[in-house]
Backbone bond lengths (Angstrom), bond angles and torsions (degrees), N, CA, C in turn:
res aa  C-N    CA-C-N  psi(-1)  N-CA   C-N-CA  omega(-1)  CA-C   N-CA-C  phi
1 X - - - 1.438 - - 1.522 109.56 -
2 X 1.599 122.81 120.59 1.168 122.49 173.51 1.700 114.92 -65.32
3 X 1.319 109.48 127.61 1.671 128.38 163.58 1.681 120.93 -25.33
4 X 1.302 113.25 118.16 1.654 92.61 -178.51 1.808 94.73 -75.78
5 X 1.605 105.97 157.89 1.628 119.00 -178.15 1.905 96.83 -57.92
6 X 0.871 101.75 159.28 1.899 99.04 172.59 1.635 103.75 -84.51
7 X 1.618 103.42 132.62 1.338 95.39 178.12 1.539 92.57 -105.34
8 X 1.464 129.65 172.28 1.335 151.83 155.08 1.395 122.18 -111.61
9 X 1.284 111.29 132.89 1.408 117.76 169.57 1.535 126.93 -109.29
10 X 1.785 90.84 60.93 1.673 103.18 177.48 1.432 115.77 -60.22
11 X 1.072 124.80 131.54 1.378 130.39 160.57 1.686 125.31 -115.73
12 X 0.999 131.36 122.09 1.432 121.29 152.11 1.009 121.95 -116.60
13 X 1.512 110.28 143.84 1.686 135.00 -168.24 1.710 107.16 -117.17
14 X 2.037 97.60 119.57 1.224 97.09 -173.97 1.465 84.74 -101.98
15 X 1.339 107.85 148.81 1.488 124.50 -173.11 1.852 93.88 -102.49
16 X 1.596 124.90 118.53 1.441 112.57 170.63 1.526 107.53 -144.94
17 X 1.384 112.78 128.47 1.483 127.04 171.40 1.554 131.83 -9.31
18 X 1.417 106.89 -38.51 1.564 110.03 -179.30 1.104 114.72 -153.47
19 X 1.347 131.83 171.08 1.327 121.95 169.04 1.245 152.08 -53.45
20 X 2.109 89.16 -34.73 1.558 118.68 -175.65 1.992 92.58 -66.76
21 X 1.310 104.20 -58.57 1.577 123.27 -176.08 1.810 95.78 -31.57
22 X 1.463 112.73 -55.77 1.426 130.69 -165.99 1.261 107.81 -56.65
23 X 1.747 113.57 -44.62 1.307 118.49 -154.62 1.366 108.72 -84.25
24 X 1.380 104.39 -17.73 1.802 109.23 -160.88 1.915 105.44 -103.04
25 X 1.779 91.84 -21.09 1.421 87.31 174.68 1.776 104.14 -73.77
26 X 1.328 134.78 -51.18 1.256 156.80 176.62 1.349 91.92 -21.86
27 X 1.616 120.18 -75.55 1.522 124.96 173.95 1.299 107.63 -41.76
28 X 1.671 131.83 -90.01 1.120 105.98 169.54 1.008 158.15 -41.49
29 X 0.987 129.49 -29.19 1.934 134.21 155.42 1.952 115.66 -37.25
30 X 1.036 115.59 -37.38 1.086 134.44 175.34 1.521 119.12 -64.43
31 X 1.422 112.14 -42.35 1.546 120.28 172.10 1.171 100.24 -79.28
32 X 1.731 129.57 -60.41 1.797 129.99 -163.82 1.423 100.54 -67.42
33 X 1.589 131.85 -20.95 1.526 112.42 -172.02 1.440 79.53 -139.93
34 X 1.681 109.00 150.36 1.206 120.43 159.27 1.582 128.09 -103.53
35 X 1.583 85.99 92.91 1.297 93.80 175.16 1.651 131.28 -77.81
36 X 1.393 98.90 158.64 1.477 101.27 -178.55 1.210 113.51 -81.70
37 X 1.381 141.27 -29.66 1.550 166.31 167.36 1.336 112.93 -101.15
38 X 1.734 119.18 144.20 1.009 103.05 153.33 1.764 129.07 -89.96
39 X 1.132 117.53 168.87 1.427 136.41 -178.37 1.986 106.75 -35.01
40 X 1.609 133.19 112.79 0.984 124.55 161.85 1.460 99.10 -59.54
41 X 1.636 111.94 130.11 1.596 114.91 155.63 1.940 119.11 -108.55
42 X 1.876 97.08 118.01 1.502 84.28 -169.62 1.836 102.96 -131.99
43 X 1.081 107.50 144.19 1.298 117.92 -173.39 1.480 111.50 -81.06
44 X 1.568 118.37 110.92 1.575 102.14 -179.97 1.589 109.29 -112.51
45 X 1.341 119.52 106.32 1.352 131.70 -171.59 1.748 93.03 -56.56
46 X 1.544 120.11 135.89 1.629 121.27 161.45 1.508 99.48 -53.20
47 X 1.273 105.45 166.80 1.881 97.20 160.24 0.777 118.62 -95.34
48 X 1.181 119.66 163.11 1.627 148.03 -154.60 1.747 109.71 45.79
49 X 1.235 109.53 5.49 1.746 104.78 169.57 1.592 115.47 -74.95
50 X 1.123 134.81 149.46 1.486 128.37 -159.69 1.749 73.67 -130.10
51 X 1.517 139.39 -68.31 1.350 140.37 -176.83 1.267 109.52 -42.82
52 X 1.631 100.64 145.56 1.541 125.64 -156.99 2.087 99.63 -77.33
53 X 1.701 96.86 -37.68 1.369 124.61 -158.62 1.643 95.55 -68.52
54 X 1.748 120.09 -30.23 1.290 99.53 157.64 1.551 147.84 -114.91
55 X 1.527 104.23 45.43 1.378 112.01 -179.25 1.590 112.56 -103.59
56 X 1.557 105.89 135.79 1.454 96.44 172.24 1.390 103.96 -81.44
57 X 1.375 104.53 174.79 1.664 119.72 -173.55 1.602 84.50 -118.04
58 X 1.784 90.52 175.47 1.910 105.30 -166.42 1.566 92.55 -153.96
59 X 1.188 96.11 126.57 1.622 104.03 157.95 1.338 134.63 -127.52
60 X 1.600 101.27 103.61 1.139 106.65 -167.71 1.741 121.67 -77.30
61 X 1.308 96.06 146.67 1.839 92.48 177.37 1.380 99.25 -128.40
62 X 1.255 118.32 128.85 1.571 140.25 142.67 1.472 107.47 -31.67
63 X 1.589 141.08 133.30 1.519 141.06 159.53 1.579 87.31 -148.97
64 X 1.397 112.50 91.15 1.601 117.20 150.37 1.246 112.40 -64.31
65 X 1.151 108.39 -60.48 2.056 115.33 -171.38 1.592 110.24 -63.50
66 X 1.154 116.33 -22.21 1.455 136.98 -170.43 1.829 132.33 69.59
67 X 1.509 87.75 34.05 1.632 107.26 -157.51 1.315 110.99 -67.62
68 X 1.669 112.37 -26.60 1.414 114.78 167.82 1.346 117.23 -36.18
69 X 1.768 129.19 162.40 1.157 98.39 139.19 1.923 99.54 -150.29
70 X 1.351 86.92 145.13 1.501 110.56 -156.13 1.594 99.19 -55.71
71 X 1.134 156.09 -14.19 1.443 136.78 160.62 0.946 116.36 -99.90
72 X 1.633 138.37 15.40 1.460 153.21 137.34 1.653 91.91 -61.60
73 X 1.138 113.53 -77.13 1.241 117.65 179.78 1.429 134.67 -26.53
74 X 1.386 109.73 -53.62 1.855 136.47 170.15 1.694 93.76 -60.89
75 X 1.102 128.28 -53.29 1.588 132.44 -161.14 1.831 100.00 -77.80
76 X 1.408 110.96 -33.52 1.593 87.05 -178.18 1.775 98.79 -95.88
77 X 1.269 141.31 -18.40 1.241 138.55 -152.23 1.993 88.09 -90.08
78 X 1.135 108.17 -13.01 1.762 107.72 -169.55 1.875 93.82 -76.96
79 X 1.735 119.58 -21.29 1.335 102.70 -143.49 1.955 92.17 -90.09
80 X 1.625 105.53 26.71 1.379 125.49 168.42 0.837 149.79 -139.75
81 X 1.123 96.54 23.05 1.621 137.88 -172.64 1.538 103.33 55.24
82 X 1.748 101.18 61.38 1.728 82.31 176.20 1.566 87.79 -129.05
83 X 1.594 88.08 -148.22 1.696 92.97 175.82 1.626 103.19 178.07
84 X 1.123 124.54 151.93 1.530 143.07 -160.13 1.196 102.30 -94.81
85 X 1.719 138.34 112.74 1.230 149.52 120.38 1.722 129.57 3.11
86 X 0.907 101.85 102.23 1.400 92.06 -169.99 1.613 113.42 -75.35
87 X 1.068 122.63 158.77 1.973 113.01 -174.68 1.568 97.76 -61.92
């Protein structure tokens, strides 16, 4: 029986201030990298905050092949005042 290829379940998570910040990086990411997926967008409330005004947002990207590359990544997620999660 032939071997399945190894898949990976790379992810990186850009961590960004607001939604608008979230929404516009999401759009852009899509033109500067060609992704295969688009961008998970997820709201992470701080704890114990109940207000909308203080949760950061997260955008996650799928990289099976691993084509991203993480200081491309750090350099465009900064131009929103965010910044990339390390695994």
């Amino acid at each position: 029986m032939p071997e399945n290829g190894r898949v990976s379940d790379v992810r990186h998570v850009l961590v960004l201030p607001d939604r608008d910040a979230a929404q516009e990086a999401a759009e852009a990411l899509g033109e500067q990298f060609a992704l295969d997926e688009e961008p998970q967008l997820v709201r992470d409330a701080l704890a114990g905050e109940d207000d909308a005004e203080d949760a950061q947002w997260l955008l996650v990207l799928r990289d099976e092949n691993g084509r991203l590359d993480a200081r491309e990544l750090d350099e465009f997620v900064r131009e929103w005042d965010g910044w990339r999660e390390e695994p």
